[in-house]
C-alpha positions as CSV (number, residue, x, y, z in Angstrom):
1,X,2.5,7.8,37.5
2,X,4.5,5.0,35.7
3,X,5.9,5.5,32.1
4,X,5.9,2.7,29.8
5,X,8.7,2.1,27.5
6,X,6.5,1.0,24.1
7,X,10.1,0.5,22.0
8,X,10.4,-2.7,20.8
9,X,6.9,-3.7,21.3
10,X,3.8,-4.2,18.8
11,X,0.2,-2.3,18.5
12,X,-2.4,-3.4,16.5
13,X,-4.0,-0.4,15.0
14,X,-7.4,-0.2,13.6
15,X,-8.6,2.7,11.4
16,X,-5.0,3.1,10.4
17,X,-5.7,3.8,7.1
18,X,-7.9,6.9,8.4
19,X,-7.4,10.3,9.8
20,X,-6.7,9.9,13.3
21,X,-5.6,6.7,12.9
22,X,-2.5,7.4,10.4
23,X,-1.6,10.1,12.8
24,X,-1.3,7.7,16.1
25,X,0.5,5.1,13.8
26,X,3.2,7.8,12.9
27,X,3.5,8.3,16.8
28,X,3.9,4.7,17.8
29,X,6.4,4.2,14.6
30,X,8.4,7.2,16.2
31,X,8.4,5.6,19.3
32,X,9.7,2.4,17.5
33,X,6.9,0.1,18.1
34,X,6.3,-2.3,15.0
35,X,2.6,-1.6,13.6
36,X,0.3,-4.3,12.5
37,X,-3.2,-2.6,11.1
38,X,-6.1,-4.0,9.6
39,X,-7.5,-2.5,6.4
40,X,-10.8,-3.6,5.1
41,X,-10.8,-1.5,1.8
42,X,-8.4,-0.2,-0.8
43,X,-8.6,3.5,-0.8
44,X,-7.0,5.4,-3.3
45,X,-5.8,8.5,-1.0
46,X,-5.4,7.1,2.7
47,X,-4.0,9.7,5.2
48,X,-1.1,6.4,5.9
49,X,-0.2,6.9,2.3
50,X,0.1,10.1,2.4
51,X,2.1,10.1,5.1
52,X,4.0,7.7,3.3
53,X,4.0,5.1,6.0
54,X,2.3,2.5,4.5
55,X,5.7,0.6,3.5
56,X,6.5,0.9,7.4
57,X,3.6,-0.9,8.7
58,X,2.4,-4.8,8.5
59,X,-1.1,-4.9,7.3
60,X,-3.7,-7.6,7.7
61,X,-6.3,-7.7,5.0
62,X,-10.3,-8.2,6.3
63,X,-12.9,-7.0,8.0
64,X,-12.4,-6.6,11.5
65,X,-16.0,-8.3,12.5
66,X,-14.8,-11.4,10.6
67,X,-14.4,-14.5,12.8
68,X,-10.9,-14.9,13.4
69,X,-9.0,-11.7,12.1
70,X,-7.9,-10.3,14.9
71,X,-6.8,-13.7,16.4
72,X,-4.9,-14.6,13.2
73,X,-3.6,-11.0,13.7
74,X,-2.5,-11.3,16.8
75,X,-0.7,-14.7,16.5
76,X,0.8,-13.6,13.2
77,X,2.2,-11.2,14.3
């Protein structure tokens, strides 16, 4: 089986803001990818904050069925 080196690359990570979500975004930032999520809503108390990983990530603001948003996303970023 062939490992793949993920340092120095970028994920886009929906649901970031979310349980399971926060928890694989502090994985890839430990494995030194850079993190682009989307976030739809302002929560008050988001496992990412918590985690106080937030200031580590980019975030794209939208809904991710929008027409567009995960191209613009992707080409941003």
């Amino acid at each position: 089986m062939e490992t793949v080196e993920l340092k120095g690359r970028t994920a886009l990570v929906t649901g970031a803001y979310g349980l399971l979500g926060a928890w694989l975004t502090k994985a890839l930032l430990q494995a030194g990818v850079r993190v682009v999520t989307i976030r739809r809503d302002d929560v008050a108390q988001s496992t990412l904050a918590l985690l106080g990983l937030v200031d580590q990530v980019d975030t794209v603001h939208g809904d991710i069925v929008a027409d567009g948003l995960v191209e613009r996303a992707i080409g941003e970023y």
